[in-house]
N, C-alpha and C positions, 0 to 999 in steps of 0.2 A: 918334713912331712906334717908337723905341725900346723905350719902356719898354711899348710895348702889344706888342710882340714877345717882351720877356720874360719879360710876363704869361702870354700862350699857352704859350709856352716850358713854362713852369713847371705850367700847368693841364695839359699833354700829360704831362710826366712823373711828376705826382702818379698819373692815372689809369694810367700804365704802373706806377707801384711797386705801387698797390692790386690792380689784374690780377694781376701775379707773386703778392703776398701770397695772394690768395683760392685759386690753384692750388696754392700749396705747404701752406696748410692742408688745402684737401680729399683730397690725398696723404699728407698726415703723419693724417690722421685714421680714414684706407682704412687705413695700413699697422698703427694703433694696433688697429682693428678687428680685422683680421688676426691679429695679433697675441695679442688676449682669445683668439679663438676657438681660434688655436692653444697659450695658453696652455691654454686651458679642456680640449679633449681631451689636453693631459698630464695635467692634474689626472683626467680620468676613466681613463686607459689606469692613471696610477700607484696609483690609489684598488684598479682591478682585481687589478690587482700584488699588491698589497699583503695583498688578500684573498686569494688564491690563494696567501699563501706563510703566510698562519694556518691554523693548526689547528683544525679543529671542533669542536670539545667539545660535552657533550650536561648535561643540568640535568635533575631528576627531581622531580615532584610525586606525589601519591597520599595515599589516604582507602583505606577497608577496599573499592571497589568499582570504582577507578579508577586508572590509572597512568599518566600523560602523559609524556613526553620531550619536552624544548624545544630548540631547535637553537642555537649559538650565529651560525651564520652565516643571515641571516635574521631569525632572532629567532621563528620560528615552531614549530609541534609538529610533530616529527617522526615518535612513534608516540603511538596512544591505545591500551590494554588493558582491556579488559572484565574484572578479578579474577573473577568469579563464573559465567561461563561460558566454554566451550568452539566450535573451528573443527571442522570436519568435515575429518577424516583419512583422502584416499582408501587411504592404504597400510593404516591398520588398519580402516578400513570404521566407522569412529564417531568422534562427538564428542571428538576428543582434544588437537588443535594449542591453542595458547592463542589465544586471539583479538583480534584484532587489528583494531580497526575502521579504522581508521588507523596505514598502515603505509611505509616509509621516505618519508615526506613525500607521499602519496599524498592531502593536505590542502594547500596552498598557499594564501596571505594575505598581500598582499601592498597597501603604500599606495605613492603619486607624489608627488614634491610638485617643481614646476616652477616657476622664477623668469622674470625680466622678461629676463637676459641667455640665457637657454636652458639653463642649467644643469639638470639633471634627479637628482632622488636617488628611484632606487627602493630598497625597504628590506630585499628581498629580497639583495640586493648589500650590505648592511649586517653588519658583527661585535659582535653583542651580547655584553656581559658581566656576569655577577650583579653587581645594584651591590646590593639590597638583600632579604633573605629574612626573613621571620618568621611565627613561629606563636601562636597566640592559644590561652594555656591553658584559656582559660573555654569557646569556642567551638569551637576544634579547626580555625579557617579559619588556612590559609594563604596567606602572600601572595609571590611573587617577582616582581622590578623587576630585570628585563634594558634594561642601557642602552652604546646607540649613538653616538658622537661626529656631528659633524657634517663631512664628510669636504671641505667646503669651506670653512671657517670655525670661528667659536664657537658654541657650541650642542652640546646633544643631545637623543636623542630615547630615550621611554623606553616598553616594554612591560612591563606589570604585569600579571600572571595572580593569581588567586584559585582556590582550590578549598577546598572544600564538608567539611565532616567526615563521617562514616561511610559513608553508603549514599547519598548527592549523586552525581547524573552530568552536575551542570550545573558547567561553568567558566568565571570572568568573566575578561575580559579589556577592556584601556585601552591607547590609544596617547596620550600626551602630548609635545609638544614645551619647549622648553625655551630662548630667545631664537632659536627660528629666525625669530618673523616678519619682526624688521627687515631678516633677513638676504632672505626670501625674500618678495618684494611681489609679489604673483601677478596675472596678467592676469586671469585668471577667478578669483572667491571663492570657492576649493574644492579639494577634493582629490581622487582617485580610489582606490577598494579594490577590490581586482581578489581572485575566490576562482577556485581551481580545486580540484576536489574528483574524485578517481578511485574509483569505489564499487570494494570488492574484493566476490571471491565467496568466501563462509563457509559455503554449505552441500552437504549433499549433488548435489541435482540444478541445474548451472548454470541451464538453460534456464526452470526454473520457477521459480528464485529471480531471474530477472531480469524476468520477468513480471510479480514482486510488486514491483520498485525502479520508482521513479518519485520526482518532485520536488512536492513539494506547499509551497504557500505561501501565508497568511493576507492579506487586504486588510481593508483600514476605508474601508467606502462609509454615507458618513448615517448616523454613529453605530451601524452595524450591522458583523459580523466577518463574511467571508466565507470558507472554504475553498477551494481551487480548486488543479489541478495541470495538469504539462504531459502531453502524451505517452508512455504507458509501452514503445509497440512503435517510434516514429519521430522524428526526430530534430526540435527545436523550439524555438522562441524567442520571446520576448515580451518589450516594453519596457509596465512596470508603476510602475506610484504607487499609493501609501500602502500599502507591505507594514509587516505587523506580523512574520512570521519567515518563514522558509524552508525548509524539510525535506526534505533526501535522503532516503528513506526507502527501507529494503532489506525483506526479508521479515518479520524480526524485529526490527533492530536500525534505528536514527535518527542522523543527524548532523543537528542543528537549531540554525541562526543566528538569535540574538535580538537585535535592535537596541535601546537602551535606549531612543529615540525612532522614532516611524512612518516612515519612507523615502519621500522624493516621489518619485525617480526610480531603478530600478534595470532592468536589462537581465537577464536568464535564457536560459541555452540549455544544451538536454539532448540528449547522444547518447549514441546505443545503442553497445555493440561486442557483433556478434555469436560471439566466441571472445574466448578468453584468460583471464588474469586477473584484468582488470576489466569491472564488468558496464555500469558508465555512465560518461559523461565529465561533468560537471555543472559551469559555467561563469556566475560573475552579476558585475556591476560596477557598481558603487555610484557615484553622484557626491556628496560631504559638501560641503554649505553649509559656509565659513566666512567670518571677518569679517578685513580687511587689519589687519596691525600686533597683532593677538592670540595667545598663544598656541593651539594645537592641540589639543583634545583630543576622543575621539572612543571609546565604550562598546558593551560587546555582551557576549553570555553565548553561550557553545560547550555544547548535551548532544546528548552521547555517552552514548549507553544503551537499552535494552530499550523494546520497543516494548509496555509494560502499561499495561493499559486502567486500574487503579486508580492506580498510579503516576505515569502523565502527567497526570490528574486532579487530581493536587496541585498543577500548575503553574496552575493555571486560565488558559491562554491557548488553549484550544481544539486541545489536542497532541493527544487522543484520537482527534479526530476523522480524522488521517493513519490506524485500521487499517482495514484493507476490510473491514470487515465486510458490505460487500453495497451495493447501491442499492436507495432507497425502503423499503417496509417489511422489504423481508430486512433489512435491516441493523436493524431495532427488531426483528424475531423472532429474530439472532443475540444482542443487547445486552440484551433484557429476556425471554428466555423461555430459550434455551440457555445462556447465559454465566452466568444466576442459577443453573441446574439443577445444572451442571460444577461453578462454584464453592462452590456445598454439598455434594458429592460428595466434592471436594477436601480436604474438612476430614476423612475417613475415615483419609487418609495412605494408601491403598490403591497397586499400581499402578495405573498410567494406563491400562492396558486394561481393567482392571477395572470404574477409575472410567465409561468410553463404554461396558462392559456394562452396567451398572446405571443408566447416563443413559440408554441407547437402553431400559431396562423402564421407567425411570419417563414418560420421553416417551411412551408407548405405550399405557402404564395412562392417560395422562390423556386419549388418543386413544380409548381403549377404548372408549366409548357413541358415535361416530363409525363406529370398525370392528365394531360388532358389527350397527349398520343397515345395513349394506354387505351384510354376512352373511346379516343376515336377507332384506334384499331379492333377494339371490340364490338362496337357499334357495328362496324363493316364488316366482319368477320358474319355476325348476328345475321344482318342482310343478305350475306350469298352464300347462308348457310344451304337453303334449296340448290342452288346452281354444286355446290360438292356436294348434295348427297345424288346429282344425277349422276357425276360423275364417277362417284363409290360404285355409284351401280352399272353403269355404263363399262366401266375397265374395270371389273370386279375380277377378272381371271390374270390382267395384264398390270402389276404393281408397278411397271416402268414407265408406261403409258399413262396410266391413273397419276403418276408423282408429277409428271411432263404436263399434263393437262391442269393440273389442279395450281401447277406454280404458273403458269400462263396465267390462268385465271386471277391468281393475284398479281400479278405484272398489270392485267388489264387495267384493272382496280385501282390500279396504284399504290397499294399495300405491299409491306415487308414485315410476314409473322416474326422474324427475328430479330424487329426494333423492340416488340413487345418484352424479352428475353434480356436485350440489351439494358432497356430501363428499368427491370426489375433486380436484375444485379447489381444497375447502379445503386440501386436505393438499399440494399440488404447492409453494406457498410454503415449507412445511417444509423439505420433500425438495432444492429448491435452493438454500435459505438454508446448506444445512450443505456445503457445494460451496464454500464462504466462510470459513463458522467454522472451522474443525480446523485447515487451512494458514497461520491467524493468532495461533491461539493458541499464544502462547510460551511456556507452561509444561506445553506437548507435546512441546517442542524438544527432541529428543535422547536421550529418555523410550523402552525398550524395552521389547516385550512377545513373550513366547513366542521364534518366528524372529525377527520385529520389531526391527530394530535403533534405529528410529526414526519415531513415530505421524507426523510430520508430513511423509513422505517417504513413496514406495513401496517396499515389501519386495519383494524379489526372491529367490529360489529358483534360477535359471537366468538364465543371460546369455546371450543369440543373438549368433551372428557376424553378423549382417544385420539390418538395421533394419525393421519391418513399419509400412507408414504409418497414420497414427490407435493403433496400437499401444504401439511403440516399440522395444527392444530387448532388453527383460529380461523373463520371467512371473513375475506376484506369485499368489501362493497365495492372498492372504485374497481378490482380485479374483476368483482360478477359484472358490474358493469361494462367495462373493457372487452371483455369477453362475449356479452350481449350485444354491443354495437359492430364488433368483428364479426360476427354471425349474421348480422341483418348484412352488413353492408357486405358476404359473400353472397347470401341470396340473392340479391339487387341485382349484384354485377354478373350473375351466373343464372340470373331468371332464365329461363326454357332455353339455355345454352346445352347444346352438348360437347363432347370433347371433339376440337375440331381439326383431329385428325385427320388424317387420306381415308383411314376404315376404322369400325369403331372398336373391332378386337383386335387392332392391331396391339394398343398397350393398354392398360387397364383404367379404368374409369376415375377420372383425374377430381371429378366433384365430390368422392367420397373425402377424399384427401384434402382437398379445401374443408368441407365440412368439419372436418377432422379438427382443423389446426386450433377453431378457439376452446375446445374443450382442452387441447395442450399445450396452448397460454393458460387458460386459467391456472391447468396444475401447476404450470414451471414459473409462473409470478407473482403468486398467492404470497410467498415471503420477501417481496423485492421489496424495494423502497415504494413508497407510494406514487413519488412522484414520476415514477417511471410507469406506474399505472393511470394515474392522470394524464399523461402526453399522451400515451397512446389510445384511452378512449378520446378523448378531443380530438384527437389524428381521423381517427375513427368517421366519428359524426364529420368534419369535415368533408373526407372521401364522401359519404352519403349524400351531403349538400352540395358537392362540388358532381357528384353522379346526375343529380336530377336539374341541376346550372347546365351541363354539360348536354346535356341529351334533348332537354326543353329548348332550349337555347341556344347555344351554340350548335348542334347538329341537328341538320334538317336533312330527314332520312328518306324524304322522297326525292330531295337534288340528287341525294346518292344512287339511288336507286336508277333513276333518268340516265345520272352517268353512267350507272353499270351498261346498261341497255345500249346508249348509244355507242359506247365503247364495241360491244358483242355486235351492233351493225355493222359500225367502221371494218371490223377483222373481218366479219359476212363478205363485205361488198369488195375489201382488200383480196381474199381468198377466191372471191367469186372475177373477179380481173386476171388475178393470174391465170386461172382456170381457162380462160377464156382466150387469153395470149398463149397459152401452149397450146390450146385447139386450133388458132389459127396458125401458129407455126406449122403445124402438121400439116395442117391444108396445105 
């Protein structure tokens, strides 16, 4: 009995030692935990430290058309400059400031990369240092390699920027790591690049140049490239797979992210700021597939630059397609009818007002067998305007009779009121297609003529202390004028016309309505670009001279009249035959 007493004895105290052991492990292994954690945020408070007591220095790349600043904290660009043009300087009232597309970090870029024990290194929080710069005699590319320690271990991480020689506004850029993976075994296979991008305002009129800023960005659906953007007036977001690039796009100028591979998953979101400084907040976050235990490495190309249709063309990734040139067919009447016109005009070296005088005659000349049937059908209409008002009055009770009569009447004539109709439609795609063109083309930008400080802005004469709505707050001259030569030249063409309908109440009185239209032009283009006010008073006066070419000279309105007449015997003496053959049948 003993020894089976000692037995227990012994089986009781073993499970009492293991009890204590298991407790005082799971304590020593809390406080161990503990401990990482609190070791870990020294390691991130002193990392901060550390950065906040270094100096930022700044790195400088550039080609004959670009000039980037790299930041050394972050590792990112802190300005981009456009060499070759000019900001809009409200103190001297024209293109003067340098421009600045990107301006004190007003571009952010920024990668995560998060391990298994919670450590996080953003890179943004990182002190880059030139480790390595060189330039290529033969090619004139340059390359700088700014690199990063790893602020928890061994490793680092390296940014390499590229730019382009001469007239290049594309810069490539690479993030590469350097032994971080063993250090960093990631729960998820991937990393995150977060952009923030603040669009500045460069031109003249805030409001209309933010009208023109919007995000546009390419997909790949079935082998086919889409264009598509977000909201340019309200605030928006979308999560998107397979972008090919991205484009902030301002009035004239682009910031365009090109991934060296198609993107499965990226998130976008666009807001307005109605004042200020900037015109959009533009926000997208990447997620990069990688693989455990490899090194890091991850491509893309940054342009900064002009928004030229021949230019982005070179890129062949479908850039062009970001200028508004219009929807539907405006945009192929601004791209293969006006832009070909402008751009041969351009070769004169003229000024640019010159050049949209002599584009709005030759558009005009080619319009000219259009407007001279316009002409003529009015001029005729004008003539036998007597002969339908006997008519009105003759079948004044019989509206079937009067409609029958009054289209004979033009059959006689030789006239079709519905060609009239026909080439007035045709022309309305013109007239709004150019409501597109002049505010996009960028080698209008900044361009004066006469008062004119700037074709692709409103000229202004006078400033109002008070706003007029649909108006605005300033009067443009070339608009009063525009709107004065619209006025004369519907007088002209509507001298002692009336509405020449079958009766005159049948619809309501069509001259008020002409009369109407240039007081709303003035209102609705008071704020357009000027040059869009220019075409159309020269359109204008043209019509006028081409009204009094037309009417002196080319129509001679007593042959017309001769014709009307012998016409009306011909049908007499045709009528009076038949008349005559059923009388003698009868017989």
């Amino acid at each position: 009995m003993k020894d089976k007493s000692l037995d227990y004895n012994s089986i009781i105290g073993f499970i009492l030692i293991l009890f204590v052991l298991i407790i005082f492990t799971y304590f020593n292994n809390n406080n161990n935990s503990n401990y990482k954690k609190l070791n870990s945020n020294r390691k991130e408070f002193s990392i901060k430290k550390e950065i906040l007591n270094k100096k930022n220095d700044f790195f400088s790349l550039e080609n004959d058309v670009l000039k980037i600043k790299i930041s050394s904290l972050g590792g990112g660009i802190q300005d981009v400059i456009l060499k070759k043009y000019k900001a809009y300087d409200s103190l001297l009232a024209y293109h003067a400031k340098k421009l600045h597309l990107i301006k004190d970090s007003s571009l952010m870029y920024r990668f995560s990369f998060l391990n298994q024990e919670g450590l996080n290194i953003d890179t943004s929080t990182l002190y880059f240092q030139p480790f390595l710069f060189k330039r290529n005699k033969i090619s004139g590319i340059q390359t700088l390699v700014m690199r990063a320690k790893n602020p928890y271990g061994k490793g680092f991480l390296d940014y390499i920027y590229t730019i382009g020689k001469k007239d290049r506004y594309d810069v490539g850029f690479s993030i590469q790591t350097h032994r971080f993976s063993p250090f960093f075994l990631q729960k998820k296979e991937g990393f995150y690049l977060n952009f923030e991008h603040k669009i500045l305002s460069l031109e003249k009129d805030r409001d209309w140049e933010n009208s023109y800023t919007q995000v546009y960005y390419s997909i790949s659906d079935n082998h086919s490239n889409y264009v598509k953007y977000l909201s340019d007036k309200k605030t928006e977001d979308k999560n998107i797979s397979g972008i090919n690039w991205i484009a902030d796009k301002q009035q004239f100028f682009s910031f365009i992210f090109i991934p060296e591979k198609i993107l499965k998953n990226v998130f976008i979101k666009s807001e307005n700021f109605s004042s200020g400084y900037f015109l959009k907040k533009v926000q997208f976050q990447i997620f990069i597939n990688s693989k455990k235990n490899e090194e890091f490495r991850f491509s893309f190309r940054f342009y900064f630059g002009p928004l030229d249709l021949n230019f982005l063309k070179k890129y062949q990734n479908g850039f062009e397609n970001i200028i508004p040139f219009g929807w539907g067919f405006l945009k192929w009447i601004n791209k293969y009818f006006f832009l070909i016109i402008f751009q041969f005009l351009e070769k004169t070296n003229l000024n640019y007002g010159v050049i949209i005088i002599l584009m709005t005659i030759v558009v005009k000349l080619i319009l000219y067998p259009i407007t001279y049937k316009q002409y003529k059908l009015s001029a005729i209409m004008k003539l036998i305007r007597p002969e339908i008002d006997k008519l009105n009055h003759r079948y004044k009770e019989n509206v079937f009779k009067r409609q029958r009569a009054i289209m004979e009447l033009y059959h006689n004539v030789g006239i079709n009121p519905m060609s009239g109709c026909i080439s007035t439609l045709f022309q309305i795609p013109i007239f709004y297609s150019l409501f597109k063109f002049f505010p996009t083309i960028i080698n209008l930008r900044g361009k004066s003529f006469l008062w004119v400080e700037d074709l692709t802005s409103y000229d202004s004469i006078l400033k109002l202390p008070f706003f007029i709505p649909f108006y605005g707050n300033h009067v443009s001259l070339l608009t009063l004028l525009y709107s004065l030569a619209l006025l004369v030249y519907t007088r002209l063409s509507n001298d002692g016309k009336r509405n020449f309908s079958q009766n005159e109440n049948d619809v309501p009185n069509m001259n008020f309505i002409l009369y109407l239209m240039p007081i709303v032009m003035l209102l609705f283009i008071n704020s357009y670009a000027s040059a869009l006010s220019l075409y159309y008073f020269t359109s204008n006066i043209i019509n006028i001279v081409f009204f009094f070419f037309i009417k002196e000279l080319m129509l001679d309105e007593k042959k017309i009249l001769i014709k009307i007449q012998e016409k009306k015997i011909i049908k007499r003496n045709f009528l009076k035959n038949i008349m005559n053959m059923k009388s003698k049948i009868q017989q």
